[in-house]
C-alpha positions in Angstrom: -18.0 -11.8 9.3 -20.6 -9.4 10.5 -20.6 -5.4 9.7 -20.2 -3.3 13.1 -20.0 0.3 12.6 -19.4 0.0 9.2 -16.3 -2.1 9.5 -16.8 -5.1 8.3 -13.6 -6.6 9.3 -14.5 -6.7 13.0 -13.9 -9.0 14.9 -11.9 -11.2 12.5 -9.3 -14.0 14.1 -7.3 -13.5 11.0 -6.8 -9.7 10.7 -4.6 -8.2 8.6 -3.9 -5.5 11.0 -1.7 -7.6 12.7 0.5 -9.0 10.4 0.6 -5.3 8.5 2.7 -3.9 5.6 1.4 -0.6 4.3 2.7 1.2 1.4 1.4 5.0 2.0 1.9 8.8 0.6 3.9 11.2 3.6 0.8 12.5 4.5 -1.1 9.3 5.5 2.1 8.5 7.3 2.4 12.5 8.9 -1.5 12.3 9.6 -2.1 8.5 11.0 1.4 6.9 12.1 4.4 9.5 12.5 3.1 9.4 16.2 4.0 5.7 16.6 6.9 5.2 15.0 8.3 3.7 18.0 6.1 0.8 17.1 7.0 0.6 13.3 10.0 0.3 11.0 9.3 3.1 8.4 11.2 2.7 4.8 11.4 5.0 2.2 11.0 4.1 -1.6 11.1 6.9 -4.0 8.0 9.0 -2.4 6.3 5.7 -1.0 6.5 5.2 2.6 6.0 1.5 3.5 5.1 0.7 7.6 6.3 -2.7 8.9 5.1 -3.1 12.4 8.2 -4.2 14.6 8.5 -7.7 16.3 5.3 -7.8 18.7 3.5 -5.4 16.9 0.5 -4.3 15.2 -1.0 -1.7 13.3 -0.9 0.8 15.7 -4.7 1.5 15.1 -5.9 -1.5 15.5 -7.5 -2.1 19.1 -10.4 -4.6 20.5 -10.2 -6.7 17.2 -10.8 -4.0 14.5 -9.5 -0.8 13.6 -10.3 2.3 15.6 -9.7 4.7 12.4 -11.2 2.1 9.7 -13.7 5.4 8.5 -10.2 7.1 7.4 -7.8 4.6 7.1 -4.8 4.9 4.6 -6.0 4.0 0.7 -3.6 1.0 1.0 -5.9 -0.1 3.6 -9.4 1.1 1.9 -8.5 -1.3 -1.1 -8.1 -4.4 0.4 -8.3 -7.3 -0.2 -6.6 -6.0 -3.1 -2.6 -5.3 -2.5 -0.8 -2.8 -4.1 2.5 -4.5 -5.0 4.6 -2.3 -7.1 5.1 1.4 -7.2 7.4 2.1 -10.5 8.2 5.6 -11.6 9.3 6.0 -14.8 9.9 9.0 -16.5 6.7 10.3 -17.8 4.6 8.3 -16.0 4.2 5.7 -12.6 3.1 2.4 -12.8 1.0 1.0 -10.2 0.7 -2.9 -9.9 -2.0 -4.5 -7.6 -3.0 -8.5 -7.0 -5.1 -10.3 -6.0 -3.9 -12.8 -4.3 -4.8 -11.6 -0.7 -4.8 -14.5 2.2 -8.2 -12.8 3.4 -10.2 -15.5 4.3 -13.6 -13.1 3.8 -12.2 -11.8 1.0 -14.9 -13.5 -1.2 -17.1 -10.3 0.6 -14.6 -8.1 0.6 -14.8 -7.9 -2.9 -18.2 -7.1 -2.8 -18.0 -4.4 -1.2 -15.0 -2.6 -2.8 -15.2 -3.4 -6.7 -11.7 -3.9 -9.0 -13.5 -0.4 -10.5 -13.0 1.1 -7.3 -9.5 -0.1 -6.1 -8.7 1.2 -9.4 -9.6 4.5 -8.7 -8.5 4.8 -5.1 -5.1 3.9 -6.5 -5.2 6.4 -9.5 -5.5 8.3 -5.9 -2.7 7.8 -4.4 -0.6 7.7 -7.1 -1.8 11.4 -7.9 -1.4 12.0 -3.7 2.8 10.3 -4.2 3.6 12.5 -7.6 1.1 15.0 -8.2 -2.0 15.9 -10.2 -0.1 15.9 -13.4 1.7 12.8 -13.3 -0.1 10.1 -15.3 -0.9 7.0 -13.0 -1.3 3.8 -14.8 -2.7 1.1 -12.9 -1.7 -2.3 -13.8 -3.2 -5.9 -12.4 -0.8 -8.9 -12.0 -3.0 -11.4 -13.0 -0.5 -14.1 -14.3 2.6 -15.6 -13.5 4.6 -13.9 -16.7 3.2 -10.5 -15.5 4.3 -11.0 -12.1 7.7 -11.6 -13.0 7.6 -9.2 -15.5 6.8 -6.6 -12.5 9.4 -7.6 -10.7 12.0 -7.0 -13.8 10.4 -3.9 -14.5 10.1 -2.4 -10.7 14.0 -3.7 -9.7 15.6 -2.1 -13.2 13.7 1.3 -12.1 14.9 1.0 -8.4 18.6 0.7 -9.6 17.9 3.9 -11.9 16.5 6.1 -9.3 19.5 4.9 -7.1 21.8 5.8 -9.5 20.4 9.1 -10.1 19.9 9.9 -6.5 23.9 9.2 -6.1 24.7 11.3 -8.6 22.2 14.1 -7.3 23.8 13.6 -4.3 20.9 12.4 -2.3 20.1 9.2 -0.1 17.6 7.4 -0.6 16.3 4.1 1.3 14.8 2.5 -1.6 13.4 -1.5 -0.5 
């Protein structure tokens, strides 16, 4: 994989672009995608927008084998090959899970260039971009098994809880 432009994902035959699932904050989604929603199926979890591309599709950005925006891309996108799995609010705090178990096959480099100390903080980020400066963002790593299951538990039981108390706010909410 060579660098062009500072994008060192050009040019790969396995891009992630195409096969994309983003989780993103509303304005990532109002700034980069709300234009091509006709392209997308756009969910809504809680404050997290996640982009599926729809059948024939790809990241709407993504043109002549790389990404035409990669210099402000969505964080979601700036910390692969690291995935952001999990978005859990809770009450006094959210819980951010990442992996990684990405299918990148240059992800070996990848993770060079974009340390576990950096994802970290870009997802701190976006946590603080979904609930605000003043919500505590705790960023977790599945790194097991037990803790992915565990995850899962913990992210479904809060999903039925914010349902609940959306229905008895009186507001919908397409949670995933």
């Amino acid at each position: 994989m060579s660098e062009v432009h500072g994008n060192p994902c050009k040019g790969c035959a396995d891009n992630c672009c195409i096969k994309m699932g983003l989780l993103l904050s509303p304005d990532e989604f109002n700034r980069l995608f709300k234009s091509h929603v006709e392209d997308l199926i756009v969910r809504r979890s809680n404050n997290v927008l996640v982009l599926l591309p729809k059948e024939g599709h790809a990241c709407p950005h993504f043109e002549n084998g790389a990404c035409r925006i990669y210099n402000e891309r969505p964080i979601d996108c700036q910390v692969y090959p690291y995935v952001i799995r999990h978005v859990i609010e809770k009450r006094t705090k959210v819980k951010i899970v990442f992996h990684t178990r990405s299918d990148c096959p240059q992800k070996s480099i990848l993770y060079t260039l974009v340390t576990e100390a950096q994802a970290r903080a870009l997802i701190v980020k976006f946590g603080k971009r979904l609930y605000g400066a003043n919500k505590a963002i705790v960023v977790h790593r599945e790194d097991s098994i037990v803790s992915q299951w565990l995850n899962r538990f913990d992210a479904a039981i809060f999903r039925r809880w914010h349902r609940l108390r959306n229905k008895f706010n009186g507001t919908s909410v397409d949670l995933m």
